[in-house]
matplotlib code that plots the C-alpha trace (Angstrom):
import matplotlib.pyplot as plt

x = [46.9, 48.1, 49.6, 46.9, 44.5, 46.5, 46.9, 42.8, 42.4, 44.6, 42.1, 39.2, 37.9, 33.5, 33.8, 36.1, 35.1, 36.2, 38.5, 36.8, 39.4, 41.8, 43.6, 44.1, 41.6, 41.7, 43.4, 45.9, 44.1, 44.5, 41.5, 39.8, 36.1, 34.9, 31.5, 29.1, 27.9, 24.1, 23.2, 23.4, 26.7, 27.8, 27.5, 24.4, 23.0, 24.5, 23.1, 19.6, 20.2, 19.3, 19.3, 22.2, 20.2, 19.6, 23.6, 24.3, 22.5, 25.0, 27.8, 27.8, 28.5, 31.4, 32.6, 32.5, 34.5, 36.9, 37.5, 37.7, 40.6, 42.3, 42.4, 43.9, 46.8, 46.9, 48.3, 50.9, 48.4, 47.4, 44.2, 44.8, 41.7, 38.8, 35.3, 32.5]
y = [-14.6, -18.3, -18.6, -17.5, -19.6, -22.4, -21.9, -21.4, -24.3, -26.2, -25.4, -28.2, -26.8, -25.8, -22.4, -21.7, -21.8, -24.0, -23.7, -25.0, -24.0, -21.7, -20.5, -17.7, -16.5, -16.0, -12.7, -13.6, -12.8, -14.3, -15.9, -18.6, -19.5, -20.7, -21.4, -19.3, -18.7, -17.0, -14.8, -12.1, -9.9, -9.8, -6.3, -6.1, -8.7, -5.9, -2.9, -5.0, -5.9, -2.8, -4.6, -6.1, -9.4, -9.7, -8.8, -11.5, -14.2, -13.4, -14.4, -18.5, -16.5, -14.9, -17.6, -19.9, -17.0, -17.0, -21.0, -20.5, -18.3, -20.3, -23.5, -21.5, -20.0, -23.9, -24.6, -21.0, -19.1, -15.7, -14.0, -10.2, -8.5, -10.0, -8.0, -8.6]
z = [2.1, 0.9, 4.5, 6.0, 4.4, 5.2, 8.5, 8.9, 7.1, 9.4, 12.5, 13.1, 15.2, 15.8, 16.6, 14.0, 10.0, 7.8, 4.9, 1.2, -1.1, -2.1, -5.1, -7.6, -9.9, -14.0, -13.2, -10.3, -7.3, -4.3, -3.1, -0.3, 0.3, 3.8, 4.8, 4.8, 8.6, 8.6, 11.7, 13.2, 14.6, 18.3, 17.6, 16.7, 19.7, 22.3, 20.9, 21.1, 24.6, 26.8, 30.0, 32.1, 31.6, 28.5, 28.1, 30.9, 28.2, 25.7, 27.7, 25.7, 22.3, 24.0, 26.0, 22.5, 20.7, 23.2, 23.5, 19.6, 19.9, 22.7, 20.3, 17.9, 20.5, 20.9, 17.7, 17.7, 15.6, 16.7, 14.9, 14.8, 13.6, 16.0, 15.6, 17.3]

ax = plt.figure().add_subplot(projection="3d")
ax.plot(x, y, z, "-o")
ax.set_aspect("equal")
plt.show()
């Protein structure tokens, strides 16, 4: 967890969130905060979209997840648990 916190916290990047702080907590846990990002899922935007248009106009949120991910591959880091 400590590695991967640093490793998010190392990304400045706009797609990706950022990093406030981590540390342990009065019992020993692991812990890191980011920011908290309000909206709604990918997930949830595709089941709404019942047409192949509306689907097309969702095609920016994936594009900016996927240039998110590619500045990350920049820097060696691989994210392996993406969701939508």
């Amino acid at each position: 967890l400590r590695r991967e916190a640093r490793l998010t916290a190392e990304l400045d990047h706009p797609g990706i969130v950022p990093v406030y702080d981590a540390g342990r907590t009065g019992e020993g846990r692991l812990f890191y905060t980011m920011r908290l990002v309000r909206g709604r899922t990918l997930a949830d935007l595709l089941h709404e979209a019942t047409t192949p248009a509306e689907r097309l106009r969702l095609d920016p949120n994936l594009l900016d997840a996927c240039r998110a991910v590619a500045f990350a591959h920049t820097k060696c880091i691989v994210h392996r648990d993406l969701k939508p």
